[in-house]
Phi, psi and omega in degrees: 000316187279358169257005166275285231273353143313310197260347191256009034050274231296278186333337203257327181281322170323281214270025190262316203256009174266331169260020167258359186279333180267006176285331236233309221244284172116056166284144201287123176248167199266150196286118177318143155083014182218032152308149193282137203269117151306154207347090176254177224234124179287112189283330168305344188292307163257056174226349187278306190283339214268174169249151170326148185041018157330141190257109196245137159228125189275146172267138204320095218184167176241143216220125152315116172233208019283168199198113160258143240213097169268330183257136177275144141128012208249151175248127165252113170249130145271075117081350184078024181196018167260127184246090160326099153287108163239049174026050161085350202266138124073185173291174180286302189233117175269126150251109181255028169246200157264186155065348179323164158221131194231095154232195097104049172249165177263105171239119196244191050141071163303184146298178180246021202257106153305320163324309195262338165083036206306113181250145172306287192236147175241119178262139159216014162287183187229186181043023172276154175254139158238129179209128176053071156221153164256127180241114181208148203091356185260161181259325160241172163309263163221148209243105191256099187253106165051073179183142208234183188053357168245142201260157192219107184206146163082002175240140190264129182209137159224187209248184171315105194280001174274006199215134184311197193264343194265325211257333198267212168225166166284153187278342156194172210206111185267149135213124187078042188210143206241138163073044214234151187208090166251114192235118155075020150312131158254150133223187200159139196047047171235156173303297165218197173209128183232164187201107205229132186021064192232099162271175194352085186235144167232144178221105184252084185087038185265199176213164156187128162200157188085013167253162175280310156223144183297331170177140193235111160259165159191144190048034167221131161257158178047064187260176183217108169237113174232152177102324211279138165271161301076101187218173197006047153276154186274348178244087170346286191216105181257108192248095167277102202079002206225156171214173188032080183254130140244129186236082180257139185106329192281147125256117180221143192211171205025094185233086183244174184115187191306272207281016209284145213192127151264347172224128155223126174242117185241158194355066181237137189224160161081068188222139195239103196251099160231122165108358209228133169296137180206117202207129143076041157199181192321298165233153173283310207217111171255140194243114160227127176046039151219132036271160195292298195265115243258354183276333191270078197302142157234133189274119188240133211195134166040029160280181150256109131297109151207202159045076191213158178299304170204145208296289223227131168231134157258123183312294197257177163271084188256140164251163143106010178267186164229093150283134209223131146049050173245135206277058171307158226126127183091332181282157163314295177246137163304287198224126156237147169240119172315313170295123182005282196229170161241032201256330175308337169263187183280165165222105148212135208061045188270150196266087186224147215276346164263041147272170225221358200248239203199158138211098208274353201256003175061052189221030191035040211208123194307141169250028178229160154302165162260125187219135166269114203230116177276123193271232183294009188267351181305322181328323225249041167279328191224022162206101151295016162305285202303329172301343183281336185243028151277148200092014177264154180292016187242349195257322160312299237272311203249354179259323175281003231196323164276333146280340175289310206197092166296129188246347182241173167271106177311152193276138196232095164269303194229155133206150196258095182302323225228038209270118199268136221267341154244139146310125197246142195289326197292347177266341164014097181314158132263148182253160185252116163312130156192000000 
């Protein structure tokens, strides 16, 4: 007896630290309600028998991979009622032909390798479809390598729910890939969506939420994002590097934390922002060094800022963007500048609701500038501590006492020569139902 309980000792001191090793590391455990399927039916096996432009409809079954995918022109359907594994090895599904159709599947259980880029589907083919599949449990979604022409629409995908957010993978991830249409996509709970030395892509009517960024470009140009929701991210839309984006139509909010944003543009120029709610977070629009190239104006225009810490932040003493006919309201700060001034850019006909002035000639147009100036708000340029105690009576006080009678010189950000003095509905946001 005492030589069991001896070894049954020895086991317990083993495996005690091997299950505080996946609590601590969130190393992958097989995915609840996905327990091993006795003799299950290998899908390269029947992707293997198909022929060019095959119609394949799977039956209703749980199907192994990884499984590559070689023939062009052939469609895989499940039925909404096939589940794909690839019990933990490498990506689930390769596509390296053309023309595929990947629709109505369940795709679980990828590798776990950053390295490897472990995916639910990895495409490096063109004119391909994925459509109405769930990919959750994959570390990454789908993984677009150098491959133009294909669409990703109608699929809800998130990343490993055992592994922190830092830890996690993207829900889908362009690189080197062109002419691409990601439409009516959820994702959640991932790491981004990146779009990396990628052009002319559309994202279009997508959702993303609970992720760190909704989407990250960098070095891609003449992308197009319109339509998309984004909400409790830590980031919306990050354009790095890029230039000639139109982004119209969005809405995004509560993008809170440290870094909480709903647009961040860093050296970027030639950008078009028209038309998208940026609402119920840290900042509306973070600006650092754009436009890069200071002639290559980026147009910010007929949008909504509001109910925000602060509506606009500028890093540097930036010139060259244009705001036009933008709906401020609500924020804590309108427009801040880390930097000397924001007077470098255009301000012109913008809506901002703590203007102070008049308009008697009825022409909906201010008949003073609207001119910005930071009062007490200037304190928490150099203690962001003190932003915890706006709106307090000591802050009132001293906000009031700087206007009455400036005992410091107040900070001179912006003017607006022209600022319109009722919001006019023909400037109307469109809003996304979600």
């Amino acid at each position: 007896m005492k030589k069991y309980c001896a070894i049954y000792l020895v086991l317990l001191l083993f495996l005690a630290p091997w299950a505080k090793a996946q609590e601590i590391f969130g190393l992958e455990s097989p995915v609840e309600g996905h327990q091993a399927v006795e003799n299950p039916i290998s899908l390269q096996t029947i992707i293997d028998q198909a022929r060019p432009g095959q119609y394949i409809r799977l039956e209703p079954g749980y199907y192994i991979g990884p499984a590559t995918i070689n023939t062009n022109g052939i469609t895989i359907d499940g039925q909404g009622k096939a589940t794909i594994s690839g019990e933990g090895n490498s990506s689930v599904i390769f596509v390296n032909a053309d023309h595929v159709t990947l629709t109505n599947l369940e795709i679980i259980e990828s590798g776990g390798s950053h390295d490897k880029i472990d995916s639910g589907i990895k495409l490096t083919g063109n004119y391909n479809l994925v459509e109405n599949c769930y990919i959750h449990e994959c570390l990454f979604g789908v993984d677009i390598l150098q491959a133009n022409h294909n669409i990703i629409r109608h699929c809800e995908i998130s990343s490993l729910s055992r592994r922190p957010m830092a830890l996690k993978g993207d829900a889908i991830r362009l690189w080197y890939s062109k002419h691409n249409l990601i439409t009516g996509n959820y994702w959640y709970q991932v790491r981004d969506m990146v779009v990396w030395y990628s052009s002319e892509n559309s994202f279009i009517a997508n959702k993303g939420v609970g992720n760190r960024y909704s989407i990250h470009f960098m070095y891609a140009h003449n992308n197009r994002i319109a339509d998309n929701v984004f909400y409790h991210n830590s980031v919306g839309v990050f354009l790095m590097y890029s230039e000639k984006t139109v982004m119209t139509g969005n809405t995004i909010m509560q993008s809170t934390g440290i870094s909480g944003m709903c647009l961040g543009m860093k050296e970027t120029s030639s950008n078009q922002i028209l038309h998208n709610r940026f609402i119920y977070s840290s900042e509306g629009i973070h600006i650092d060094v754009s436009p890069f190239v200071p002639e290559k104006i980026n147009t910010i225009a007929n949008n909504e800022i509001a109910f925000c810490g602060v509506g606009v932040k500028f890093h540097t003493n930036q010139e060259g963007n244009l705001f036009k006919q933008n709906y401020f309201h609500n924020n804590l700060v309108q427009v801040e500048a880390e930097g000397k001034t924001a007077n470098l850019n255009k301000w012109d006909n913008n809506y901002w609701d703590d203007y102070q002035g008049f308009d008697k000639d009825k022409d909906n147009i201010g008949d003073t500038p609207y001119s910005l100036y930071a009062y007490v708000e200037h304190l928490w340029s150099f203690n962001r501590n003190v932003k915890f105690f706006y709106g307090s009576p000591l802050l009132l006080v001293l906000d009031f006492l700087e206007r009455l009678a400036p005992f410091s010189q107040p900070k001179f950000v912006l003017r607006d020569q022209k600022p319109m003095f009722k919001w006019d509905q023909k400037h109307s946001i469109r809003s996304t139902d979600f």
